[in-house]
TIMI-529610 format. One record per atom (N, C-alpha, C): residue number from 0; atom name; x, y, z. Coordinates in steps of 0.2 Angstrom, whole numbers, padded with zeros to 4 digits, always signed. Layout:
// TIMI-529610
{r NUM,"CA",{X,Y,Z}},
...
//
This chain:
// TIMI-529610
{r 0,"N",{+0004,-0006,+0000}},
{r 0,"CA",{+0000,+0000,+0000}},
{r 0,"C",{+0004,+0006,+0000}},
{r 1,"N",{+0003,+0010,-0005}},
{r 1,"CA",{+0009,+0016,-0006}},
{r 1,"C",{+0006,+0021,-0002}},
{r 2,"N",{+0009,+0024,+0002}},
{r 2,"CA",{+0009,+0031,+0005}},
{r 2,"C",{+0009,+0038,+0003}},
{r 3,"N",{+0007,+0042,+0007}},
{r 3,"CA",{+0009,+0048,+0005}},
{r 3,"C",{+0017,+0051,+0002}},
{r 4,"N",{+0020,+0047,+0008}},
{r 4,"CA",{+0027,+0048,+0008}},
{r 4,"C",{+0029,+0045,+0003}},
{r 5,"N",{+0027,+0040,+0000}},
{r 5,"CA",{+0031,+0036,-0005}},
{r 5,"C",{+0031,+0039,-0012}},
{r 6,"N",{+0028,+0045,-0012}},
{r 6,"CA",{+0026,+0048,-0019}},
{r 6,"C",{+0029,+0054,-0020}},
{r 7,"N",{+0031,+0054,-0026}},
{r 7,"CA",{+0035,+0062,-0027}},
{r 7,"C",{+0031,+0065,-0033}},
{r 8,"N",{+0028,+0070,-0031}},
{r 8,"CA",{+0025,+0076,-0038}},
{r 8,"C",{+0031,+0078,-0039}},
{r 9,"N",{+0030,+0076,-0047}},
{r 9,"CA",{+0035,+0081,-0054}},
{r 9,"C",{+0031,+0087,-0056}},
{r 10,"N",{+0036,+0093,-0055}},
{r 10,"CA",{+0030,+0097,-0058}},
{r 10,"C",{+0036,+0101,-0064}},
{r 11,"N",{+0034,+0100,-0070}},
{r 11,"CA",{+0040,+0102,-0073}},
{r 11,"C",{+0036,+0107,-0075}},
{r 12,"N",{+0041,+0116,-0075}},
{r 12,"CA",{+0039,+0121,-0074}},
{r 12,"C",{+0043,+0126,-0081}},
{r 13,"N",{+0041,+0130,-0084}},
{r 13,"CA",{+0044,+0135,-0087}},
{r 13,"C",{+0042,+0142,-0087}},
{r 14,"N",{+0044,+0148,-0084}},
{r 14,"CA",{+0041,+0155,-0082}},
{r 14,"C",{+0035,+0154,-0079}},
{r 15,"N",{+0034,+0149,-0073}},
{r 15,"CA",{+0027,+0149,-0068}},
{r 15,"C",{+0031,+0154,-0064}},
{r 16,"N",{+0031,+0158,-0064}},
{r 16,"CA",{+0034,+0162,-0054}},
{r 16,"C",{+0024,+0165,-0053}},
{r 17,"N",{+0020,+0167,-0059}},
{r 17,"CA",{+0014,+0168,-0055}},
{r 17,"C",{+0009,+0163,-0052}},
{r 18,"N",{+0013,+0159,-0053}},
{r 18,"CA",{+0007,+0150,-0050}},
{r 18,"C",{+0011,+0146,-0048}},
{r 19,"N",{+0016,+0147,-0049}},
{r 19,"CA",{+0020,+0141,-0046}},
{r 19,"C",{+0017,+0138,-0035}},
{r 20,"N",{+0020,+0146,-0034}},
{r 20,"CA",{+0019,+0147,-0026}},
{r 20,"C",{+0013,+0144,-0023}},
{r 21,"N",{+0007,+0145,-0026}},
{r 21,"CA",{+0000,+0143,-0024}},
{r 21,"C",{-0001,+0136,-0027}},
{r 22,"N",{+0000,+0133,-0033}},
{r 22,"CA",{+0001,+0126,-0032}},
{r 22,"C",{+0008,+0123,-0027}},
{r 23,"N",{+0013,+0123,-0026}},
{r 23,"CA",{+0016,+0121,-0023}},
{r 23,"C",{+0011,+0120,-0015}},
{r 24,"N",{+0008,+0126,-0011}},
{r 24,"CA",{+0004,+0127,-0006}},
{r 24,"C",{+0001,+0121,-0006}},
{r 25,"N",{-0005,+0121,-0011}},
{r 25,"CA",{-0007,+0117,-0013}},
{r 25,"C",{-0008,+0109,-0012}},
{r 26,"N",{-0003,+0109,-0014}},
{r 26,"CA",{+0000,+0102,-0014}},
{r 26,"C",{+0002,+0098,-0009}},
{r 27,"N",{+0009,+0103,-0004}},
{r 27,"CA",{+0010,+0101,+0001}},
{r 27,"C",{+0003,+0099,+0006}},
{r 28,"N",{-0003,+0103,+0006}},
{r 28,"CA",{-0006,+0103,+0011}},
{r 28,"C",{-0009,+0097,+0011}},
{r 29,"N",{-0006,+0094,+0006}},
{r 29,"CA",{-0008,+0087,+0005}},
{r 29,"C",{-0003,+0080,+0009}},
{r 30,"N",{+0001,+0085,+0009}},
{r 30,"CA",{+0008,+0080,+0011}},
{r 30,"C",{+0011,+0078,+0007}},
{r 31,"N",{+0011,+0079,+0002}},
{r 31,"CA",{+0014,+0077,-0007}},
{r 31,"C",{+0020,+0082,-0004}},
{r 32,"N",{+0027,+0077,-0005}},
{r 32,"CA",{+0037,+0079,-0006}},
{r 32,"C",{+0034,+0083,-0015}},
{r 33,"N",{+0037,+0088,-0017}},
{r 33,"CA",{+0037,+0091,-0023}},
{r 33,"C",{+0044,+0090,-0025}},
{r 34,"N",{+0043,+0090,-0032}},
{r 34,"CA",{+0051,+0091,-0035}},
{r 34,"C",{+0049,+0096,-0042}},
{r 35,"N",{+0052,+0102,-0042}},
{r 35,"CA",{+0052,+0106,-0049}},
{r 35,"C",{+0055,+0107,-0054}},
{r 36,"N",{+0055,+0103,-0060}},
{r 36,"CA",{+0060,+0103,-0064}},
{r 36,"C",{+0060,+0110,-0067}},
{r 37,"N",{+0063,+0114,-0065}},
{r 37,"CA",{+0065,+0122,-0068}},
{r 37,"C",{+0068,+0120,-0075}},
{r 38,"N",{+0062,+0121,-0080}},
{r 38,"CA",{+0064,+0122,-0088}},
{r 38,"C",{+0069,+0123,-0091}},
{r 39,"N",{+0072,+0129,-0089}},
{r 39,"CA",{+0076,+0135,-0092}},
{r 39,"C",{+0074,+0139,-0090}},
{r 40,"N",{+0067,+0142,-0084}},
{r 40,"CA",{+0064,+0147,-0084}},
{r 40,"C",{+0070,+0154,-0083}},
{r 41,"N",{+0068,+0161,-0087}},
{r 41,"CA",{+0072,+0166,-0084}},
{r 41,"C",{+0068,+0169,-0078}},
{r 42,"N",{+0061,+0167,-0077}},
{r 42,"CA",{+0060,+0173,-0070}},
{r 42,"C",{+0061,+0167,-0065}},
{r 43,"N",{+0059,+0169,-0058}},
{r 43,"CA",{+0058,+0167,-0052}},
{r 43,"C",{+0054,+0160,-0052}},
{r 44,"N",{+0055,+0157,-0053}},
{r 44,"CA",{+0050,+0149,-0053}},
{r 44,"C",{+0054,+0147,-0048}},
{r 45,"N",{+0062,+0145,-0050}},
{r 45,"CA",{+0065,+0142,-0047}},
{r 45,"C",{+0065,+0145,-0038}},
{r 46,"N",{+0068,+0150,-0039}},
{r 46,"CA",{+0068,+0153,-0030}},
{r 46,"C",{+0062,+0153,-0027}},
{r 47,"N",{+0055,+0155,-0031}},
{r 47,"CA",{+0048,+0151,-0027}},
{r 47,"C",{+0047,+0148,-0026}},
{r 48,"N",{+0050,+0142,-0030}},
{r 48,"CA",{+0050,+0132,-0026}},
{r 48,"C",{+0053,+0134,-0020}},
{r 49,"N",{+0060,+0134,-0021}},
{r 49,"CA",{+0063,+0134,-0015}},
{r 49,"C",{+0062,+0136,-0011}},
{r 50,"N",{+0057,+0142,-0010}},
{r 50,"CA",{+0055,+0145,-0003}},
{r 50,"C",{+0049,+0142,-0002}},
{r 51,"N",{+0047,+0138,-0005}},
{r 51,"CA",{+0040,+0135,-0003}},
{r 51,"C",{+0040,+0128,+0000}},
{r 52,"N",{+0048,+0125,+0000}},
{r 52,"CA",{+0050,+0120,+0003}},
{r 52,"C",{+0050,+0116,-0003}},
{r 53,"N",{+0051,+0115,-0010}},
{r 53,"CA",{+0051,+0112,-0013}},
{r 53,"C",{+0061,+0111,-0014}},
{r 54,"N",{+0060,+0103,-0017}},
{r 54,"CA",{+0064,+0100,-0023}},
{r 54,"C",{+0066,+0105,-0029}},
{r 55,"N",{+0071,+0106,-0032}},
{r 55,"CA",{+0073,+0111,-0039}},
{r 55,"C",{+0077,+0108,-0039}},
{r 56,"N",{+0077,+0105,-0047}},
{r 56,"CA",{+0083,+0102,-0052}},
{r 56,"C",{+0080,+0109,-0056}},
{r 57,"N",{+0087,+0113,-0057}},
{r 57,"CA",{+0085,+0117,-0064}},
{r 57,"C",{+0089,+0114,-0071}},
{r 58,"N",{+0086,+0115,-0075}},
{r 58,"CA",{+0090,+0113,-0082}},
{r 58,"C",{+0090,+0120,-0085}},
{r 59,"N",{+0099,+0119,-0089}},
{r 59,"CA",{+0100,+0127,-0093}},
{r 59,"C",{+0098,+0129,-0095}},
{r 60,"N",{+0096,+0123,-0101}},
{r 60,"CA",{+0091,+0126,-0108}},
{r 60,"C",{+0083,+0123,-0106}},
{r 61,"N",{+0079,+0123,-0109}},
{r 61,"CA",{+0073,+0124,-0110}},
{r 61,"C",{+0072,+0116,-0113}},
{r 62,"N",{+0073,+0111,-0112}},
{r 62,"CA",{+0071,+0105,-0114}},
{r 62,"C",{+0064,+0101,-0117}},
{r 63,"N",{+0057,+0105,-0113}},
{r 63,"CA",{+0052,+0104,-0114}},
{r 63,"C",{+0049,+0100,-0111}},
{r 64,"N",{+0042,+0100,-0109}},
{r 64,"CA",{+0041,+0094,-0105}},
{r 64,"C",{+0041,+0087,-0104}},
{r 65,"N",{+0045,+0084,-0110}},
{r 65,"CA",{+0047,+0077,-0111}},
{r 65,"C",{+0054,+0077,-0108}},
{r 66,"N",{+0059,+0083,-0106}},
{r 66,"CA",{+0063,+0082,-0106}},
{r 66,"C",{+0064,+0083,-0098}},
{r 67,"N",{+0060,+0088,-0094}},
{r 67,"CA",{+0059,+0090,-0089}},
{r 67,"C",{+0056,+0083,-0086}},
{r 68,"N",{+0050,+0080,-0087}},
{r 68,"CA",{+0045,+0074,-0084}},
{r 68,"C",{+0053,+0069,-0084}},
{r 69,"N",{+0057,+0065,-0089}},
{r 69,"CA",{+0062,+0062,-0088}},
{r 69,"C",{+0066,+0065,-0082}},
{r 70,"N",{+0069,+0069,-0084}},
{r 70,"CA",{+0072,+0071,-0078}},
{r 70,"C",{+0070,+0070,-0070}},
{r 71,"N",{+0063,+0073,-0068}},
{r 71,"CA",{+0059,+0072,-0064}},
{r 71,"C",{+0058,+0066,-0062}},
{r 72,"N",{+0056,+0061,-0067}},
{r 72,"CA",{+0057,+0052,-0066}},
{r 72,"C",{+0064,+0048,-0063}},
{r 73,"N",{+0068,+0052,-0066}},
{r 73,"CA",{+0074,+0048,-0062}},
{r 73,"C",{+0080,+0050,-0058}},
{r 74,"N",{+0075,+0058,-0056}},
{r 74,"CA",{+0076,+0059,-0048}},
{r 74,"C",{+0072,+0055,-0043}},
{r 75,"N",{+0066,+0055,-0045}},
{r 75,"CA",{+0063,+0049,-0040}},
{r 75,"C",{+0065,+0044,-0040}},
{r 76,"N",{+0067,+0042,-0046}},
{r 76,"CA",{+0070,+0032,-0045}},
{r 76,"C",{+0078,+0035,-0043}},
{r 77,"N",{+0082,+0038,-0042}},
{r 77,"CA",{+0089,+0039,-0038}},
{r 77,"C",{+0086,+0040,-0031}},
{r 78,"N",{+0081,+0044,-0030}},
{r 78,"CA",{+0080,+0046,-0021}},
{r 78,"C",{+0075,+0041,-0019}},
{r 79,"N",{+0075,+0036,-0021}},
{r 79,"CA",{+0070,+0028,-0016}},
{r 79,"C",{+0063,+0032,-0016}},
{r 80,"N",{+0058,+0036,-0022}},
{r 80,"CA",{+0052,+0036,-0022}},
{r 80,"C",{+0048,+0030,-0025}},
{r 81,"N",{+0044,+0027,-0023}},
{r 81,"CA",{+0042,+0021,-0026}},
{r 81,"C",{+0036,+0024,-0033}},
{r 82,"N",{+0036,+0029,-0032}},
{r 82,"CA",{+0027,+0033,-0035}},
{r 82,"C",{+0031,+0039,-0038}},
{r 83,"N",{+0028,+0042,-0045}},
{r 83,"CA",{+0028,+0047,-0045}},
{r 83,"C",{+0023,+0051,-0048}},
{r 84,"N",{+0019,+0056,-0048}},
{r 84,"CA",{+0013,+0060,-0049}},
{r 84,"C",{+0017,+0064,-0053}},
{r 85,"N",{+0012,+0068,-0061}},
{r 85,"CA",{+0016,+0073,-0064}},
{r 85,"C",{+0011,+0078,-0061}},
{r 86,"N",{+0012,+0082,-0059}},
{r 86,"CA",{+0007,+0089,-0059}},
{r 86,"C",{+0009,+0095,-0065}},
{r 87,"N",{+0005,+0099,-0067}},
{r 87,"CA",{+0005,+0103,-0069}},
{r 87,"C",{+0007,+0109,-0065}},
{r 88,"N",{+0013,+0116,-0068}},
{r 88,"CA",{+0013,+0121,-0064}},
{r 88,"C",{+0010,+0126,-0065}},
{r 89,"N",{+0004,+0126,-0070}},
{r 89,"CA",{+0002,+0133,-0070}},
{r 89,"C",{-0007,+0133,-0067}},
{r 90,"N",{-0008,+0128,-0062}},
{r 90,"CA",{-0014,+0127,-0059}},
{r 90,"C",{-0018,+0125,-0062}},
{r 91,"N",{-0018,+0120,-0067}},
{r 91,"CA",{-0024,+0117,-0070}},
{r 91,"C",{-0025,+0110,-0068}},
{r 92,"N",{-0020,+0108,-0064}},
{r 92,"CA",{-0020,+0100,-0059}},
{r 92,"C",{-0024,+0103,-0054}},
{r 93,"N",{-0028,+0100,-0052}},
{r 93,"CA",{-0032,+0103,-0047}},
{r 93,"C",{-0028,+0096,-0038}},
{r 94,"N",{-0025,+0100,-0036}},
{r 94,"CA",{-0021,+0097,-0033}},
{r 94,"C",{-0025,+0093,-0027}},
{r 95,"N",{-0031,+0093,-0026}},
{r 95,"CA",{-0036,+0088,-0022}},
{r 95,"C",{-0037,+0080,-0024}},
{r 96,"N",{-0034,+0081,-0030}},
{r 96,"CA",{-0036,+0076,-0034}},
{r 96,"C",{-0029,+0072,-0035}},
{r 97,"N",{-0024,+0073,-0033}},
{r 97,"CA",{-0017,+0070,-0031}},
{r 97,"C",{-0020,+0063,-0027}},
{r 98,"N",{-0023,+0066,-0020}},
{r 98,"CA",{-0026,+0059,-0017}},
{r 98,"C",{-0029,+0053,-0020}},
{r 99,"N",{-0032,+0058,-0024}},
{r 99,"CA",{-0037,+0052,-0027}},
{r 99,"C",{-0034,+0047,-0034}},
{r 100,"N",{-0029,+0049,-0036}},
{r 100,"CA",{-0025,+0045,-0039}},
{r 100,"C",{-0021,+0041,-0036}},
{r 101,"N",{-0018,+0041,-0030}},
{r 101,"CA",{-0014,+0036,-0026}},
{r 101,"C",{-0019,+0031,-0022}},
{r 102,"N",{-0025,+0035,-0021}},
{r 102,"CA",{-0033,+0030,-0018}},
{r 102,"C",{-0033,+0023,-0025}},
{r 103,"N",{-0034,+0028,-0031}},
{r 103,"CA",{-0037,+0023,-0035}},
{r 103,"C",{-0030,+0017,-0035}},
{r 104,"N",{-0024,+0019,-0035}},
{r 104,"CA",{-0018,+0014,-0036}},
{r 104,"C",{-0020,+0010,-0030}},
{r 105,"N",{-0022,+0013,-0025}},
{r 105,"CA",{-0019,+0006,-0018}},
{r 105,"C",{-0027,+0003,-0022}},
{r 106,"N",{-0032,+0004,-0024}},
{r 106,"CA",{-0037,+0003,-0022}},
{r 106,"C",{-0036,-0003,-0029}},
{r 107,"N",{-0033,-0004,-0033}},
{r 107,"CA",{-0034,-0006,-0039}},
{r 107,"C",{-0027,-0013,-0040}},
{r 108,"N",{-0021,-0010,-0037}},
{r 108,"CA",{-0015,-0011,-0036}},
{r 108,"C",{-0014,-0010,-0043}},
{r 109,"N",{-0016,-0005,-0046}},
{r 109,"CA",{-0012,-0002,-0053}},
{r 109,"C",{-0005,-0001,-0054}},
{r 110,"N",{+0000,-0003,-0057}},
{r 110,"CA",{+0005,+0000,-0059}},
{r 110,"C",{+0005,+0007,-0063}},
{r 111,"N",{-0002,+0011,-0065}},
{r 111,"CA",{+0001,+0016,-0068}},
{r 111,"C",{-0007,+0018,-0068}},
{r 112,"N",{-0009,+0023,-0067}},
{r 112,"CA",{-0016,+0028,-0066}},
{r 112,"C",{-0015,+0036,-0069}},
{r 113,"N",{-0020,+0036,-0072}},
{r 113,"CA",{-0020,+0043,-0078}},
{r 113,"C",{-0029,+0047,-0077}},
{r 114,"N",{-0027,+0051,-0074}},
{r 114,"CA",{-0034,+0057,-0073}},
{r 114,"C",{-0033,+0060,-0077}},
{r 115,"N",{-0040,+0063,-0077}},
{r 115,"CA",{-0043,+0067,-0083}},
{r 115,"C",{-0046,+0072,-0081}},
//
């Protein structure tokens, strides 16, 4: 049965400094560990994870979010997370609903679950 703690949100970001702050809240008030893969952003994305108590891998260029999500993937498979959740950073994940995806896995014993 996966936990809370077993689970890392990816949220790979590119110039969120206006949303970022408020989904990270979000999130943690969940108990959800945060990891943000900083794009290439040039405004503040990155230094608002950080003060939010979040994880930040930055990358120098701009990779895209195929390149960010890998990233994000296998920092949690080097840090012993068994789970990882991608979240969006411009607040279109509605972060309540993180639960309900690690509900459906324990409840299914899925190896992989995709909301909509």
């Amino acid at each position: 049965m996966l936990q809370v703690s077993d689970v890392l949100v990816v949220i790979p970001a590119f110039n969120e400094s206006k949303s970022i702050g408020q989904v990270l809240d979000q999130i943690s008030s969940h108990g959800f560990q945060t990891l943000v893969v900083n794009d290439g952003s040039i405004d503040a994305t990155a230094d608002i994870a950080r003060q939010r108590g979040s994880r930040v891998v930055s990358l120098p260029l701009n990779s895209g979010v195929g390149g960010a999500l890998r990233c994000g993937f296998r920092y949690a498979a080097e840090n012993g997370f068994t789970a990882v959740i991608q979240c969006d950073a411009d607040g279109q994940h509605l972060p309540n609903h993180l639960v309900d995806l690690l509900n459906a896995m324990n409840q299914t014993d899925a190896h992989m679950v995709i909301g909509s």
